[in-house]
C-alpha distance (Angstrom), angle and dihedral (degrees) to the residues before:
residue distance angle dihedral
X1 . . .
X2 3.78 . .
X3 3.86 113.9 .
X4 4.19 123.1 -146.4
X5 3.66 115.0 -148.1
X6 3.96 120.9 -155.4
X7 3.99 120.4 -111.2
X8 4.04 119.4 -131.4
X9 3.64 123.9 161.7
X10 3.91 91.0 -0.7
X11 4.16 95.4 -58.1
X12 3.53 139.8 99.0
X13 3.93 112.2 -95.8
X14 3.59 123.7 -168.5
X15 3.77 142.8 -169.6
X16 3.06 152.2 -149.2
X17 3.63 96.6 -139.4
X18 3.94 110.6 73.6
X19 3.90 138.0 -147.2
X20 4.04 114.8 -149.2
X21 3.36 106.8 -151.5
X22 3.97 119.8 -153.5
X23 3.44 141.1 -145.7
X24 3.45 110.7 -130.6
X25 4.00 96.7 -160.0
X26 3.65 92.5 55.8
X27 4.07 102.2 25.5
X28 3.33 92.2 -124.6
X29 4.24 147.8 125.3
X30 3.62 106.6 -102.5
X31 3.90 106.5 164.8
X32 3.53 144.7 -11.6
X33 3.80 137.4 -116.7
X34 3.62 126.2 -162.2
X35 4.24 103.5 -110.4
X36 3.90 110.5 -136.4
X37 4.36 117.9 -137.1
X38 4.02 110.2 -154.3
X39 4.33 91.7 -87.1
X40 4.05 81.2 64.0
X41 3.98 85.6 51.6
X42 3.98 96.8 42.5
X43 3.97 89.2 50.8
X44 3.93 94.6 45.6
X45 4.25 92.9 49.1
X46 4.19 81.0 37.7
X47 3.80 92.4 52.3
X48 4.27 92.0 38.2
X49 4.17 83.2 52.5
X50 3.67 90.4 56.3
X51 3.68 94.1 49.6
X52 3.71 96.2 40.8
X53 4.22 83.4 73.5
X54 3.71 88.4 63.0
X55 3.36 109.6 23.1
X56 3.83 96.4 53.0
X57 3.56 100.3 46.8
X58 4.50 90.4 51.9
X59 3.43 115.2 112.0
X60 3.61 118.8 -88.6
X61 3.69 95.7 -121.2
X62 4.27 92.0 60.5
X63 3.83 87.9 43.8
X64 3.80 87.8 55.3
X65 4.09 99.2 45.9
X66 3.86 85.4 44.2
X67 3.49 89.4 56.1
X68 4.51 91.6 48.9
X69 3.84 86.3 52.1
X70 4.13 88.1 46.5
X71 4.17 88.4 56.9
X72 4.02 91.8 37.0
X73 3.30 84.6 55.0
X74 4.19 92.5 53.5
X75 3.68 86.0 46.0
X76 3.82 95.2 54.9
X77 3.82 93.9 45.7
X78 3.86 90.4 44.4
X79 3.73 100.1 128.6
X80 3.02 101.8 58.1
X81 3.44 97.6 36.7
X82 3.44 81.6 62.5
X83 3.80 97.8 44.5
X84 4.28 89.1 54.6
X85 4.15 89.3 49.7
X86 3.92 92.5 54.6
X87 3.77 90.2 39.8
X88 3.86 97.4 56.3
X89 3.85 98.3 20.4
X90 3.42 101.8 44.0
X91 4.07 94.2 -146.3
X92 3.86 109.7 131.1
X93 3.89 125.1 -97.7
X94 3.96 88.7 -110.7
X95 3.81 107.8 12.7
X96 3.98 140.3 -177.1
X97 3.55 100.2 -25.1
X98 3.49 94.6 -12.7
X99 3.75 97.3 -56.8
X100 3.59 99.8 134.9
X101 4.09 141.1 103.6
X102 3.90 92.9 -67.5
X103 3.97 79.3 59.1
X104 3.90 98.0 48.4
X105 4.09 94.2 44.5
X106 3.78 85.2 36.9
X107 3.91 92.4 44.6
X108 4.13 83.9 38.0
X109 3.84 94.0 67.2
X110 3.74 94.8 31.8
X111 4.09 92.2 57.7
X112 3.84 94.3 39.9
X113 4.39 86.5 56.8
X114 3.86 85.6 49.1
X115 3.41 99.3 47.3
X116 3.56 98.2 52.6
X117 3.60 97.4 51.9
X118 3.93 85.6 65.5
X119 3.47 124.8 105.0
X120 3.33 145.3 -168.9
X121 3.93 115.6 -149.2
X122 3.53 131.0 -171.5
X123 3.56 121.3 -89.9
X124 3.54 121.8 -146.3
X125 3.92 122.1 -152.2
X126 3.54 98.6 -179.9
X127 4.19 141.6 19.2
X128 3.51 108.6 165.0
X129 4.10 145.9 119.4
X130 3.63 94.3 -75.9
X131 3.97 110.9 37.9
X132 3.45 142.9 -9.9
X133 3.75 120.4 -136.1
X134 3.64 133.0 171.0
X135 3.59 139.9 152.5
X136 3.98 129.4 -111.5
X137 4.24 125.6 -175.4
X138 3.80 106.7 -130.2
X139 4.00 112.2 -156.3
X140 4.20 111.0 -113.4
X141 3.99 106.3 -128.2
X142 3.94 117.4 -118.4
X143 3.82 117.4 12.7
X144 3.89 118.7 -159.8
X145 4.05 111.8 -140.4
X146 3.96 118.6 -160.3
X147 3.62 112.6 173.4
X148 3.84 132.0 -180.0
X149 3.91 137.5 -121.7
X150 3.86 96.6 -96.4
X151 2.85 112.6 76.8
X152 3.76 110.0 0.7
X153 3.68 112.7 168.0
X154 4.31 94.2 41.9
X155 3.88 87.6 43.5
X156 3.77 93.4 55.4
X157 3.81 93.3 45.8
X158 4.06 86.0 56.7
X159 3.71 92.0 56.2
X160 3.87 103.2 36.4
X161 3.69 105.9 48.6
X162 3.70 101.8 39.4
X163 4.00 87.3 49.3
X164 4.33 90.5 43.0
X165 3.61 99.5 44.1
X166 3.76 100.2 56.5
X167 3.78 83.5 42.2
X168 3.72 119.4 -91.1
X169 3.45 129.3 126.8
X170 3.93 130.0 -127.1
X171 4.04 148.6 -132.6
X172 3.39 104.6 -178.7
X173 3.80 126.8 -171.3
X174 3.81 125.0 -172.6
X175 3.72 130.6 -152.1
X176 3.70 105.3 -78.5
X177 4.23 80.0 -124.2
X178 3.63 96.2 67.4
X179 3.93 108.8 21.3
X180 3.62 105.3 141.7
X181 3.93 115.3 62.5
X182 3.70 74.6 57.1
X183 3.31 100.2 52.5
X184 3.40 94.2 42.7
X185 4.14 91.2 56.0
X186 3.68 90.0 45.0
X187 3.64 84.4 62.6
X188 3.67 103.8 42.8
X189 4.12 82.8 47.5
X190 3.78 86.3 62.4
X191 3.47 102.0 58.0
X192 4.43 87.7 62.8
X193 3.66 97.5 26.8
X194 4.10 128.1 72.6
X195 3.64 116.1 -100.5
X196 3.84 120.3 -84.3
X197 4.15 85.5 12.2
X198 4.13 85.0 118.1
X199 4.03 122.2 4.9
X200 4.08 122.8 -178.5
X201 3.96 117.4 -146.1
X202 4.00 114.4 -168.2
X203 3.92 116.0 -147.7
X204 3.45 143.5 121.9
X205 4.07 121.8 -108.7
X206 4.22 96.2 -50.4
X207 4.09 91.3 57.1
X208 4.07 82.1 50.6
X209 3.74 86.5 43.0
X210 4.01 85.9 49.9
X211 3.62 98.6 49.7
X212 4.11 97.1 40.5
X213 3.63 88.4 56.1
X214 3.93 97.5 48.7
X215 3.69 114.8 125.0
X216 3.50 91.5 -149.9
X217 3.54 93.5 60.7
X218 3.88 123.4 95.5
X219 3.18 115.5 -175.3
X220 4.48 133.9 18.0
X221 3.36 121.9 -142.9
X222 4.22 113.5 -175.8
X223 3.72 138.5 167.6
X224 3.65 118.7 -166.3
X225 3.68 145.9 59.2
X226 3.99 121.0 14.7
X227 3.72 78.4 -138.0
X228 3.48 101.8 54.1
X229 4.37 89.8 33.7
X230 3.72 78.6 62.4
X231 3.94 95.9 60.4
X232 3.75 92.8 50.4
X233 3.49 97.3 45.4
X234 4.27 85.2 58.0
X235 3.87 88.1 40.0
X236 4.14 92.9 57.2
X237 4.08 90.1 37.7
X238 3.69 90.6 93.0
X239 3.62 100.6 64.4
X240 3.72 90.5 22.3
X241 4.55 95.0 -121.1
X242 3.65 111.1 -173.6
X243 3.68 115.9 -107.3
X244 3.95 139.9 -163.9
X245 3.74 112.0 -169.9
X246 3.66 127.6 -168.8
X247 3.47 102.2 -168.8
X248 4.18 142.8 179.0
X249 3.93 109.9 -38.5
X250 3.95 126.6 -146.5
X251 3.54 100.3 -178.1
X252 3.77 120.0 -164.3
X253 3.54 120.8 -153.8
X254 3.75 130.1 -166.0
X255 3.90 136.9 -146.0
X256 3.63 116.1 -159.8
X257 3.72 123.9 -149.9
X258 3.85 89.8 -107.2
X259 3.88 100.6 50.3
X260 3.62 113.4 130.3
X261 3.60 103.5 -133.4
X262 4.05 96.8 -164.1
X263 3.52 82.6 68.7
X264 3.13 110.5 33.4
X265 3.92 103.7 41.6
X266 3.65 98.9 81.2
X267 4.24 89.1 48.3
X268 3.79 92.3 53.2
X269 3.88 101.3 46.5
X270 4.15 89.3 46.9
X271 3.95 95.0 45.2
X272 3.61 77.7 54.3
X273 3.53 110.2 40.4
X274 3.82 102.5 30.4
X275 3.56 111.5 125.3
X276 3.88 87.2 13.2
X277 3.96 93.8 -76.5
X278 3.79 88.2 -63.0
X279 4.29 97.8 123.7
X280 3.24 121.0 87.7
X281 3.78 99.8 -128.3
X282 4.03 96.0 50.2
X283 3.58 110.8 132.2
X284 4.69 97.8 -100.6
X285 3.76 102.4 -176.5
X286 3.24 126.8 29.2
X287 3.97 125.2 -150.2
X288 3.89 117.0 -150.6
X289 4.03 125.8 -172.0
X290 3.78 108.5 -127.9
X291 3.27 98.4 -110.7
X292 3.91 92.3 63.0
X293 3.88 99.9 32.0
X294 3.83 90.8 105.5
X295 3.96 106.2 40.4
X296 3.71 89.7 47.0
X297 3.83 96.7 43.3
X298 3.87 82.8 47.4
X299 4.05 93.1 52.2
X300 3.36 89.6 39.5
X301 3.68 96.0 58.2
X302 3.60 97.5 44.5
X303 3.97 86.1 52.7
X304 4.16 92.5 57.3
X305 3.86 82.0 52.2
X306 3.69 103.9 54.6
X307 4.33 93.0 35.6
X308 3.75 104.9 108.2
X309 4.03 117.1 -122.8
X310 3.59 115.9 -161.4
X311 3.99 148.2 111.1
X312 4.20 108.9 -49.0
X313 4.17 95.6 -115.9
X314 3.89 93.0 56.2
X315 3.57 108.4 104.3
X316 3.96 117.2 -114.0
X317 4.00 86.1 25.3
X318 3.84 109.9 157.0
X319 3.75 108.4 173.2
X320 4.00 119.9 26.8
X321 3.85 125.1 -162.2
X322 4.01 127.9 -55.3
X323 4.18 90.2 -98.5
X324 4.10 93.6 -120.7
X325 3.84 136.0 27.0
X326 4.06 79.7 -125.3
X327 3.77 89.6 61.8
X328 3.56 89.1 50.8
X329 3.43 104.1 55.8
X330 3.54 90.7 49.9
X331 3.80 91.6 58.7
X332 3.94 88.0 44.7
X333 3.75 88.0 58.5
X334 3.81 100.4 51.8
X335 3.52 91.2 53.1
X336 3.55 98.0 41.6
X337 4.38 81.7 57.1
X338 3.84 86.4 47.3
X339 3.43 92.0 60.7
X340 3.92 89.6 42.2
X341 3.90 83.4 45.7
X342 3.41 92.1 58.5
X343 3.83 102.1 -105.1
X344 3.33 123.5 158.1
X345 3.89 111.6 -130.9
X346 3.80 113.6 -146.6
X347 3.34 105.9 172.7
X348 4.16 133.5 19.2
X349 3.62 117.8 -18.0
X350 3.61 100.7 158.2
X351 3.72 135.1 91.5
X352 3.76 115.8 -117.4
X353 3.64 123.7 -105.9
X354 3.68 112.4 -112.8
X355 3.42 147.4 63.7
X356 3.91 108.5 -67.8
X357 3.82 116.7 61.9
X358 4.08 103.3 -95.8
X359 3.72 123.7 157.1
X360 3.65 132.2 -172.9
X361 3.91 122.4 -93.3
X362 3.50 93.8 -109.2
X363 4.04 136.1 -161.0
X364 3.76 119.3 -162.0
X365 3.63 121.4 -170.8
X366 3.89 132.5 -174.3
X367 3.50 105.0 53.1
X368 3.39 144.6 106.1
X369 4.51 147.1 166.2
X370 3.56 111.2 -20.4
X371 3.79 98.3 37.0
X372 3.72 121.3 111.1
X373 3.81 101.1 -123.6
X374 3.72 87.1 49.1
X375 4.19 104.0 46.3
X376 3.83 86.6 35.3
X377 3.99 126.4 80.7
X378 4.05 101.2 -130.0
X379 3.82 92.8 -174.1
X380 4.13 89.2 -153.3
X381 3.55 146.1 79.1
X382 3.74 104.1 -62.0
X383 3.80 126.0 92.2
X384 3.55 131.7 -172.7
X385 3.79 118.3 -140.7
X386 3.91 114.4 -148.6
X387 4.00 122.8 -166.5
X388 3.46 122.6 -134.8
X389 4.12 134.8 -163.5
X390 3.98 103.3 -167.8
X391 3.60 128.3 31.2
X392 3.88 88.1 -132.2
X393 4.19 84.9 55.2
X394 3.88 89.7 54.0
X395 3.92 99.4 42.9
X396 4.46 82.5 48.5
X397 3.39 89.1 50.6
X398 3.64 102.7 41.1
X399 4.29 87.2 53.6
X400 3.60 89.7 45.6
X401 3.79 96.2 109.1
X402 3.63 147.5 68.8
X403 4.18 94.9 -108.7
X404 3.26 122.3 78.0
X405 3.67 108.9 173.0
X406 3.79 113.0 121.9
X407 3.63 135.9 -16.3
X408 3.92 134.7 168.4
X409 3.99 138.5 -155.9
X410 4.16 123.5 -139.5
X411 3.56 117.1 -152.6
X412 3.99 145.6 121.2
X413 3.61 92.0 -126.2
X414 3.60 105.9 69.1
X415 3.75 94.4 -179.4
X416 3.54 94.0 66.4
X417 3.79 93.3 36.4
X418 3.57 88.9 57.0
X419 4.02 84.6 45.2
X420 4.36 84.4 56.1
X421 3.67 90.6 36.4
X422 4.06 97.5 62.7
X423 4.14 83.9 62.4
X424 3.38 103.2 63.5
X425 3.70 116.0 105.4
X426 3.67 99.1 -129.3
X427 3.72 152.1 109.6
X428 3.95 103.0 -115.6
X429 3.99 115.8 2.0
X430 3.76 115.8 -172.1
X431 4.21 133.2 -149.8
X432 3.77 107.7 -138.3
X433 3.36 99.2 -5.7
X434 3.93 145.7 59.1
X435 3.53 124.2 -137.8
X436 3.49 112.7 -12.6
X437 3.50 104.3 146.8
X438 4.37 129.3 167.1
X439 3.51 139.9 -154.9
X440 4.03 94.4 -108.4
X441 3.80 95.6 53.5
X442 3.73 124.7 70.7
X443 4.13 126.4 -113.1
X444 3.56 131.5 -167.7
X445 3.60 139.5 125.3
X446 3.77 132.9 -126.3
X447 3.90 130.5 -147.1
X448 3.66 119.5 21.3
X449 3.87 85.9 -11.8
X450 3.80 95.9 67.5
X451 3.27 154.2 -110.9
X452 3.79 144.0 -70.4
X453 3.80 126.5 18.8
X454 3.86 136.9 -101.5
X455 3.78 129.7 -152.5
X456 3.78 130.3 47.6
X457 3.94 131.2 29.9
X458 4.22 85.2 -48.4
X459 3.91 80.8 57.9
X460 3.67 94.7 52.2
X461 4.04 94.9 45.3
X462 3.76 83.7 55.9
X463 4.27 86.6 63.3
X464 3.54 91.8 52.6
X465 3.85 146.5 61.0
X466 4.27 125.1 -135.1
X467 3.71 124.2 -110.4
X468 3.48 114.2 -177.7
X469 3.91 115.7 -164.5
X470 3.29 128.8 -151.3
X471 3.46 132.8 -160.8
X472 3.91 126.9 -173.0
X473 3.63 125.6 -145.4
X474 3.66 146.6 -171.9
């Protein structure tokens, strides 16, 4: 059984503390990771400090090249990068619509070569006869990283490079689900980047208690849970670290009347089944005009049938595992209450038999605000379908809750699905489409979904402070 040490300071540190690692198409222990205590977090922030005086202070051009050789060096370890995501995720090799590990190690490199070719220039606010005064972005110090089980590899690469190429440094710590493809880049990082320029501590939630509550670091970046975002936030209030949270996502999605559903079918069951419902920004209730409620709900169905459910390295494999038996029985629950509810389950409903924790692409019908399945984020492959009279109904509905992460409109005329669109109480709203999101183009939610944004120049101000300068003249 292969064994995954962590990385502080640029070497391999072990313990004597172990993390089994599971399979979650097979149930079983697959690997296991080295679990960190709070000394392991105190000498990763210690070494990150150290490097901070260096690293921050290089010029911008070696921080970018660093940063190509960092994503050639995902690219040239692809498979099994790839291999180690569809081990402890679960999600298939190639996926629904090509939404699968291939895509996050893929995506991985791909963001990390965009990134760096960002920069951030000077502004100037004033040149004149009596002062000079312009504006320069100054890089933090240490940056915490705590990423979730979804999509661990991709999610990393959004927090790391961002916070390294403006010149922070990093501890990162993974879920304690899906350590190792992290692990494993953290490693391959090393051998390009400076010691202690990013570290990776394994641990459950008191090694993410550990490193929140550091004094030494600056600034928290987090992906997960609205509850859990919640504890971090009051764990970095006492010496007041910056934060960007991108938190839980109910996203509300909206038919219009003119839709054309042998189009648009197919796009609306994969931007909400991709990676078995298990990404934050997948489209979670979906809004139908009455006048379409049956066709689609019909397509739909006949969709969830035909997907194919199985373990990640078979070939033609769609839809993977839920990642943990937790996750499952969540999803189990909130159908369970559908039926309860009084929703009418058209397609799936049932866990798998088998070992691993599989569940049936699932299609519930006949429900609407104010049931669980609905209000509630299920994070898996079941999605209730909600019908609609008035436009003005659908858009109150579809803000009627405390997330406000993503959301998306369907129709042929884009005008007036833009027109829809600009209502939605959300971070990034989409026309046609759900959740397509790039490296160049800023993402974040607002409400009980988060705060701050990721990606682009908007995702490098976030790493950095202001200094204005001011010179006086004449």
């Amino acid at each position: 059984m292969n064994h995954y040490p962590m990385t502080i300071n640029g070497e391999a540190v072990d313990s004597s503390d172990r993390l089994e690692v599971i399979n979650p198409a097979t149930g079983q222990v697959f690997a296991t990771c080295a679990l960190a205590n709070e000394a392991h977090v105190q000498q990763a922030v210690a070494a990150a400090k150290t490097a901070f005086k260096t690293w921050g202070v290089r010029p911008d051009s070696e921080r970018k090249a660093l940063i190509h050789q960092v994503a050639a060096c995902i690219e040239e370890n692809s498979e099994e990068l790839i291999k180690l995501i569809t081990l402890e995720t679960g999600k298939p090799v190639a996926g629904l619509g090509g939404v699968g590990a291939t895509m996050e190690v893929m995506g991985s490199a791909g963001w990390s070569h965009v990134t760096a070719d960002i920069d951030l220039a000077e502004e100037v606010i004033q040149d004149d006869e009596t002062a000079y005064v312009a504006v320069t972005r100054k890089p933090l110090g240490v940056v915490a990283s705590v990423t979730p089980w979804n999509w661990p590899l991709l999610i990393a690469i959004w927090h790391v490079i961002s916070a390294i190429r403006v010149g922070n440094t990093v501890v990162i710590k993974p879920s304690e689900n899906t350590p190792l493809a992290t692990a494993r880049f953290v490693e391959l990082a090393n051998t390009v980047l400076p010691p202690g320029v990013l570290n990776i501590v394994v641990g459950r939630g008191d090694v993410g208690q550990a490193l929140a509550s550091s004094d030494s670091v600056q600034k928290i970046v987090f992906t997960g849970s609205t509850h859990t975002g919640k504890r971090i936030m009051a764990s970095a209030a006492a010496s007041l670290k910056r934060m960007v949270l991108e938190l839980g996502g109910n996203d509300a999605a909206i038919v219009l009347p003119d839709a054309d559903l042998d189009k648009l079918a197919a796009e609306i069951f994969a931007a909400a089944f991709h990676n078995n419902g298990q990404t934050c920004a997948c489209l979670k209730r979906l809004y139908v005009h009455e006048s379409l409620y049956d066709d689609l709900c019909r397509r739909l169905a006949v969709l969830a049938k035909q997907v194919k459910v199985g373990n990640g390295f078979e070939d033609g494999t769609e839809l993977g595992p839920l990642q943990n038996e937790a996750q499952l029985k969540v999803v189990e629950d909130l159908v369970a209450r559908s039926r309860e509810e009084g929703g009418q389950i058209l397609a799936g409903g049932e866990r798998l038999p088998g070992d691993g924790f599989f569940f049936q692409p699932t299609i519930v019908a006949g429900l609407s605000n104010g049931n669980a399945l609905v209000d509630s984020e299920q994070f898996g492959p079941v999605l209730p379908v909600i019908q609609y009279a008035t436009v003005d109904e659908a858009v109150r509905m579809a803000n009627d809750s405390p997330n406000g992460l993503g959301g998306s409109v369907w129709g042929s005329d884009v005008g007036a699905a833009e027109s829809v669109a600009r209502q939605l109480e959300c971070g990034t709203v989409w026309i046609n489409g759900h959740g397509g999101i790039q490296p160049d183009a800023p993402f974040g939610g607002i409400k009980e979904s988060g705060f701050g944004v990721e990606f682009g120049r908007y995702g490098l101000e976030e790493c950095t402070s202001i200094q204005t300068l001011k010179i006086h003249r004449g």
